[in-house]
The first five atom37 places (N, CA, C, CB, O) and aatype in JSON, in Angstrom:
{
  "aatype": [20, 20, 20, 20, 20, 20, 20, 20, 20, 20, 20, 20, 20, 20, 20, 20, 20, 20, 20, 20, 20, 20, 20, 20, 20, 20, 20, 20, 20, 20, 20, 20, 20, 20, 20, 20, 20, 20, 20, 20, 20, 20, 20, 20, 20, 20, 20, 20, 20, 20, 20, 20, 20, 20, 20, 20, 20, 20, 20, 20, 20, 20, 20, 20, 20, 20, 20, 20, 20, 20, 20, 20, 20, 20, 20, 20],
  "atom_mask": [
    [1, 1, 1, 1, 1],
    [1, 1, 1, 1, 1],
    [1, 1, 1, 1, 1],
    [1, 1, 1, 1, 1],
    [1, 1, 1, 1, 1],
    [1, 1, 1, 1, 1],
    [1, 1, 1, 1, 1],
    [1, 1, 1, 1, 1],
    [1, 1, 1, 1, 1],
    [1, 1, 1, 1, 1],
    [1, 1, 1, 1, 1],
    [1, 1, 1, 1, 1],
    [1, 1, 1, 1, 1],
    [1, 1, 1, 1, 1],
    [1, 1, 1, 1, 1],
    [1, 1, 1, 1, 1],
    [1, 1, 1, 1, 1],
    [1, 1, 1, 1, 1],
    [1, 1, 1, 1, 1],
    [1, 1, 1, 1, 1],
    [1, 1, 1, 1, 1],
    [1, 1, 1, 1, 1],
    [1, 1, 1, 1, 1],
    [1, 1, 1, 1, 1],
    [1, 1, 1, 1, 1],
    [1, 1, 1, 1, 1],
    [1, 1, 1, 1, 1],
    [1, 1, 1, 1, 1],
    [1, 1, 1, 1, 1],
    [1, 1, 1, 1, 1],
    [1, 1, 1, 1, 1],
    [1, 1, 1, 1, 1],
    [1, 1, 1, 1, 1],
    [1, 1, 1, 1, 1],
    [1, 1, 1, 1, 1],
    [1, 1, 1, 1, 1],
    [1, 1, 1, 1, 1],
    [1, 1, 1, 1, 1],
    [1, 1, 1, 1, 1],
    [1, 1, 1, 1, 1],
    [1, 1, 1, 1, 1],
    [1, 1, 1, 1, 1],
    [1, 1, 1, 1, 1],
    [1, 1, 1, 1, 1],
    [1, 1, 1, 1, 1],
    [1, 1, 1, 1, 1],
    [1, 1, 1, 1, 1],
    [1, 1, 1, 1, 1],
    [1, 1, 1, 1, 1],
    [1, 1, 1, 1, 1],
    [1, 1, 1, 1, 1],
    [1, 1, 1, 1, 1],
    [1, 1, 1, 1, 1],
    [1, 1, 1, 1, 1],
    [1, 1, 1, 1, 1],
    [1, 1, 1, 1, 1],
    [1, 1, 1, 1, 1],
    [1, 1, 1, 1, 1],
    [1, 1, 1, 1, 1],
    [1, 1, 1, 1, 1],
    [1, 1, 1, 1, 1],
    [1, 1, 1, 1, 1],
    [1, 1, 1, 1, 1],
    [1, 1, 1, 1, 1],
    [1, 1, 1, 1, 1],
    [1, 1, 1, 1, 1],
    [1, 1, 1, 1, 1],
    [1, 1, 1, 1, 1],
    [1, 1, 1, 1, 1],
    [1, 1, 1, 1, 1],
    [1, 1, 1, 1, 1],
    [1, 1, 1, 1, 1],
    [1, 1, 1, 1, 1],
    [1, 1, 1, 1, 1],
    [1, 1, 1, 1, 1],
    [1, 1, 1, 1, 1]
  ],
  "atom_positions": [
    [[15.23, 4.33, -8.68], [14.64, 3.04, -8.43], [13.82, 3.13, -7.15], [15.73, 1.93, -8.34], [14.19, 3.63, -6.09]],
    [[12.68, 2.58, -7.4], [11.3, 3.15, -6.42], [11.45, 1.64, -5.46], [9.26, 3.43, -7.55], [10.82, 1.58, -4.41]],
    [[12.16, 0.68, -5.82], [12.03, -0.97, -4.94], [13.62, -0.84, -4.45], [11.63, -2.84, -6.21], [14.6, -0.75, -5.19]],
    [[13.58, -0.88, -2.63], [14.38, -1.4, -1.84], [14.97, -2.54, -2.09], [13.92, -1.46, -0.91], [14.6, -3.36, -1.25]],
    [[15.85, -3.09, -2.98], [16.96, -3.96, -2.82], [16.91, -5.13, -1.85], [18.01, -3.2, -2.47], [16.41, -6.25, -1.94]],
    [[17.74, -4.34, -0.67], [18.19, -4.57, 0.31], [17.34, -5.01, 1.29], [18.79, -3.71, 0.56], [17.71, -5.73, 2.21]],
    [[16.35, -4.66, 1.17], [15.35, -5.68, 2.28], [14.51, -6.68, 1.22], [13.96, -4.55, 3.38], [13.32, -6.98, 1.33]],
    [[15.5, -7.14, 0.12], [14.48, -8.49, -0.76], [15.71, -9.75, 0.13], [14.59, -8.48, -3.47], [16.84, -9.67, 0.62]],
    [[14.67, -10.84, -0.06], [14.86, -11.53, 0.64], [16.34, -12.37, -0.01], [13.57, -12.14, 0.88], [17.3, -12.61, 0.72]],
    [[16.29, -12.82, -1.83], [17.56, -12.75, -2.52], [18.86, -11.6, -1.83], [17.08, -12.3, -4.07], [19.91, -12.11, -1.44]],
    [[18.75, -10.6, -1.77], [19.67, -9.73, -1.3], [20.19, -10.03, 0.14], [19.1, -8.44, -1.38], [21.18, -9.39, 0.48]],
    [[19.57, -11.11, 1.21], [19.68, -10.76, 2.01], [20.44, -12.44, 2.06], [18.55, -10.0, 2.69], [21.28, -12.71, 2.91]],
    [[20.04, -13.27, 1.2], [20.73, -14.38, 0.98], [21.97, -14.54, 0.13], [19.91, -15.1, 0.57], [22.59, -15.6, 0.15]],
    [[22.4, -13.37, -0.7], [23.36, -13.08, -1.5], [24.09, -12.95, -0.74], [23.33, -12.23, -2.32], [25.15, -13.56, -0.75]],
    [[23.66, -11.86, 0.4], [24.62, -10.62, 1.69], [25.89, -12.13, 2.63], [22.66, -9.52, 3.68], [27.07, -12.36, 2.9]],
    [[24.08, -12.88, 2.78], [24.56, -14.22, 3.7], [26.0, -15.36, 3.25], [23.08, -15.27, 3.67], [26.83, -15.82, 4.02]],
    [[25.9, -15.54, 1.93], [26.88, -16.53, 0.95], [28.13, -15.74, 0.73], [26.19, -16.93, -0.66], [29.28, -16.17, 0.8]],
    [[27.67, -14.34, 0.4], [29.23, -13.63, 0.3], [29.74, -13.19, 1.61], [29.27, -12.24, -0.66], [30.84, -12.66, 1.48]],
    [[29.35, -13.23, 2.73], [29.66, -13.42, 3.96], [30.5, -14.61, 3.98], [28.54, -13.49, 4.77], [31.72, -14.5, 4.04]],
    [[29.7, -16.19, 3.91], [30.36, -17.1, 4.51], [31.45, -17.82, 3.55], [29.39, -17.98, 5.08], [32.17, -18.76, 3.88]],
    [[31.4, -17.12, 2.17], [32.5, -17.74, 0.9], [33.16, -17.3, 1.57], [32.69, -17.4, -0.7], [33.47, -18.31, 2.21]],
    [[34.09, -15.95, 2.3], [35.26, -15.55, 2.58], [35.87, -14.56, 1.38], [36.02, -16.78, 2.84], [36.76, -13.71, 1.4]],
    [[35.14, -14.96, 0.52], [35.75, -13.55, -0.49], [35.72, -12.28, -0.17], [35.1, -13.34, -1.71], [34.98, -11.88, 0.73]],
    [[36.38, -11.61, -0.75], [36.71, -9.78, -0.56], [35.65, -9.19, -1.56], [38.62, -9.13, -1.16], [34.83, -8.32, -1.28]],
    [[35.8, -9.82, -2.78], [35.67, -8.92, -3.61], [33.92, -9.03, -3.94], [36.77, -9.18, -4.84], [33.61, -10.2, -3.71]],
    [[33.06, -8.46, -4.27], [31.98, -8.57, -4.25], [31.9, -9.3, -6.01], [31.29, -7.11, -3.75], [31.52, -10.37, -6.52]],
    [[32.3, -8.43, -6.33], [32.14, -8.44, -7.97], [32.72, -9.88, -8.56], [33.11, -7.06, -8.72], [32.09, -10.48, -9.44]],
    [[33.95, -10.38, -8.02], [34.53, -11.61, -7.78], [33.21, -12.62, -7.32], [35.77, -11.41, -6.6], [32.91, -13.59, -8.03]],
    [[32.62, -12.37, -6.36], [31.85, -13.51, -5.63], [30.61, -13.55, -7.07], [31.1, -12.96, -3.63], [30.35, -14.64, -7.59]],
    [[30.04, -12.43, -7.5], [29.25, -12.66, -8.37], [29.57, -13.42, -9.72], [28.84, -11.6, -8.51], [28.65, -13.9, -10.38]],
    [[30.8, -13.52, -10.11], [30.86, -14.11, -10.83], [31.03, -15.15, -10.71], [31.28, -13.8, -11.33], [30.76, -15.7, -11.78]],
    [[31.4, -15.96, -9.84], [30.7, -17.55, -9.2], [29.53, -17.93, -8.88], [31.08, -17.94, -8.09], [28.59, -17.34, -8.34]],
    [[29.71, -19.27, -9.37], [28.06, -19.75, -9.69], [27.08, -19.23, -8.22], [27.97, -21.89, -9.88], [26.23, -18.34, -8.25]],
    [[27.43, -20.02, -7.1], [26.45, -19.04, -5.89], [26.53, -17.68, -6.25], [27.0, -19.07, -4.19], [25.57, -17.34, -6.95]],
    [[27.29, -16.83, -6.02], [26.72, -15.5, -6.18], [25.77, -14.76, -7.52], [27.88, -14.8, -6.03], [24.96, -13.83, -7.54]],
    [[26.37, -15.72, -8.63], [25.4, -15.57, -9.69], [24.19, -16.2, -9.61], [25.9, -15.93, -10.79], [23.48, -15.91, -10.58]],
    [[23.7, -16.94, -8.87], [22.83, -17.61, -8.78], [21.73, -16.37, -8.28], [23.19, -18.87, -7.93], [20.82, -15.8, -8.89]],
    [[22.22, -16.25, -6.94], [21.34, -15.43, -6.18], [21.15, -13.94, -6.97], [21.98, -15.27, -4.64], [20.11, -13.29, -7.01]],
    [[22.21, -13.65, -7.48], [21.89, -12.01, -8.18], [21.0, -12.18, -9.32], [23.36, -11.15, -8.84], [20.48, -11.14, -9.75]],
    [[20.65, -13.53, -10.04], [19.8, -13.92, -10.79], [18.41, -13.61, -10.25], [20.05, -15.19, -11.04], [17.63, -12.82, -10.79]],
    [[18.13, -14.33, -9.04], [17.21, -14.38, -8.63], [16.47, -13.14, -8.16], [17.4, -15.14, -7.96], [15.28, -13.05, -8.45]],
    [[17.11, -12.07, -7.39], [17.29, -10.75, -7.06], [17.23, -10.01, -8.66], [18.79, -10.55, -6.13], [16.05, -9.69, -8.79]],
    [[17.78, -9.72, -9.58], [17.2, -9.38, -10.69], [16.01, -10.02, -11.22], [18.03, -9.43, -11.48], [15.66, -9.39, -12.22]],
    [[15.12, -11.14, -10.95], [13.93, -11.89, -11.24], [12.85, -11.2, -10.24], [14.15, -13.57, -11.01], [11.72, -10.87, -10.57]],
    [[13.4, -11.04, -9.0], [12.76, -9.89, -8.38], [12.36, -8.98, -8.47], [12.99, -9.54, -7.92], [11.19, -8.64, -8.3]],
    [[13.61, -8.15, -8.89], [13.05, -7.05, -9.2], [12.19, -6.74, -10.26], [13.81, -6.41, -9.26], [11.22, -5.98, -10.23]],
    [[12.63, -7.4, -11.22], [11.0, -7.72, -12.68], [9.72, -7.91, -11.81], [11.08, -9.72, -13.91], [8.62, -7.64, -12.31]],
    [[9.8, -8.27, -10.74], [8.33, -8.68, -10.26], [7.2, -7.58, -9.74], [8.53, -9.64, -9.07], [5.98, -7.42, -9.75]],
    [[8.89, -6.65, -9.09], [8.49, -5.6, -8.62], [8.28, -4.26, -9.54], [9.29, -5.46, -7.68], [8.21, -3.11, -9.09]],
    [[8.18, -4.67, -11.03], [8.37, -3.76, -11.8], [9.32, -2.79, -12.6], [7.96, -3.44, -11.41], [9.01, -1.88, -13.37]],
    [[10.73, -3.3, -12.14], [11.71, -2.92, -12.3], [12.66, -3.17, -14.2], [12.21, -3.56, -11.02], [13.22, -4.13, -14.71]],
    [[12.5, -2.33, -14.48], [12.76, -2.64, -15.78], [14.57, -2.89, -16.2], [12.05, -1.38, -16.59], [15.4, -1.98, -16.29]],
    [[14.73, -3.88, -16.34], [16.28, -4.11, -16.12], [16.59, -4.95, -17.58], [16.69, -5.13, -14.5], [17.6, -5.61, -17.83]],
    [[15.73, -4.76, -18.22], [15.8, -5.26, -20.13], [17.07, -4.32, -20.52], [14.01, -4.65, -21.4], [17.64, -5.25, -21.1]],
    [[17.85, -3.37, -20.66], [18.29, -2.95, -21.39], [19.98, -3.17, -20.45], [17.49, -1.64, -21.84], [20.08, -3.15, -19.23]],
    [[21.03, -3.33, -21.32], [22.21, -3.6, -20.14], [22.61, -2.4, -19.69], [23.55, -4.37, -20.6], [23.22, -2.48, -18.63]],
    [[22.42, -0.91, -20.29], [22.25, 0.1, -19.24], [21.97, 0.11, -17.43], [21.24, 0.65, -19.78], [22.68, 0.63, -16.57]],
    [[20.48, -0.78, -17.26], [19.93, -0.64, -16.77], [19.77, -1.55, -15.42], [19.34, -0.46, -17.52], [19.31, -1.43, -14.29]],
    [[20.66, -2.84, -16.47], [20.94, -3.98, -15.52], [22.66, -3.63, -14.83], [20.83, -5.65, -16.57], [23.12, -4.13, -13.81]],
    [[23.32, -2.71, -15.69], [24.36, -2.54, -15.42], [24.71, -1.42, -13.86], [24.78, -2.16, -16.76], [25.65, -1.27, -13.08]],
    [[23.52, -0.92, -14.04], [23.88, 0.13, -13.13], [22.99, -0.2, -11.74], [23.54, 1.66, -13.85], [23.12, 0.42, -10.68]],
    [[22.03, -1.35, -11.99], [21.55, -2.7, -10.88], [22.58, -2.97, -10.05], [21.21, -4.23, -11.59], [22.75, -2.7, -8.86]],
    [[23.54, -3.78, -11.2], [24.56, -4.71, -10.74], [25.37, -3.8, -9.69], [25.52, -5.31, -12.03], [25.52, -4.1, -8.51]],
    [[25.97, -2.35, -10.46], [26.47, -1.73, -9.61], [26.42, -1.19, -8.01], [26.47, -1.18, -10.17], [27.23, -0.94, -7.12]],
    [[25.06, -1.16, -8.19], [24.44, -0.47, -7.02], [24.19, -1.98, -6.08], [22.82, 0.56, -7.51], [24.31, -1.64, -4.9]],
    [[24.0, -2.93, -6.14], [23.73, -4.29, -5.87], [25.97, -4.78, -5.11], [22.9, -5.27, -7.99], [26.32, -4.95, -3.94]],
    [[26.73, -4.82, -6.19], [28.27, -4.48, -5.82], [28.32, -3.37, -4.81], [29.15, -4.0, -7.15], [28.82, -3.85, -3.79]],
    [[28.08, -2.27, -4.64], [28.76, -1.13, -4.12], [27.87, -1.66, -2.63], [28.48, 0.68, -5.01], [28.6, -1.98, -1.69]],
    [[26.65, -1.74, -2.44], [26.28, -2.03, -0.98], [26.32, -3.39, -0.68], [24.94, -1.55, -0.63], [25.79, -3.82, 0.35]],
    [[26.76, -3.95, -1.3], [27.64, -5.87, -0.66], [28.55, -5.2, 0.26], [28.93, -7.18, -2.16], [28.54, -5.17, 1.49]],
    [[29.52, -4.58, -0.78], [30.67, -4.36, -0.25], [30.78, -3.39, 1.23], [31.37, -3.81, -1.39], [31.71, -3.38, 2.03]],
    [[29.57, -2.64, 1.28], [29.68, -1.4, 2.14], [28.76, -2.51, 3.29], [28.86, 0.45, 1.41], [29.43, -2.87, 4.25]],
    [[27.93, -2.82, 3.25], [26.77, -3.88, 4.0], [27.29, -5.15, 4.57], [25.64, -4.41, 2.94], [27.13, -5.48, 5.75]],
    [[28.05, -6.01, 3.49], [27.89, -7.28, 4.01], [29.29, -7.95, 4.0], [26.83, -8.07, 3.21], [29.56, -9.11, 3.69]],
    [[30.24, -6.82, 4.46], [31.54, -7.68, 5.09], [31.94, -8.0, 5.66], [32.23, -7.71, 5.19], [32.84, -8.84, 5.63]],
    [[31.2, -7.23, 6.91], [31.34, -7.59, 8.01], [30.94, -9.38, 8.98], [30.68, -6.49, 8.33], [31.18, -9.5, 10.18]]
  ]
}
């Protein structure tokens, strides 16, 4: 994946909400409506940026990589 994530502005408002919910779990926070909201939007992004995330392969391994640096990034 050729588009930085992590410096979209969704990502950085996702980072912000699963910060101030208090949840642990990243994957947990996404499946509530705020965190689904914003990972919506952040996948609408990335379509913008060209990112082909049509197939659930593709969105799946998004999501993952999107989960694994919440968790490593934004627990603090």
């Amino acid at each position: 994946m050729d588009w930085e994530f992590t410096e979209d502005a969704a990502f950085l408002a996702l980072c912000d909400a699963f910060r101030e919910s208090g949840e642990t779990s990243a994957i947990e926070f996404l499946a509530n409506g705020e965190g689904a909201f914003h990972f919506q939007e952040l996948t609408q992004n990335a379509a913008g940026e060209g990112i082909d995330l049509s197939d659930s392969d593709s969105l799946d391994e998004f999501q993952q990589d999107v989960i694994q640096t919440m968790e490593t990034l934004c627990k603090d």
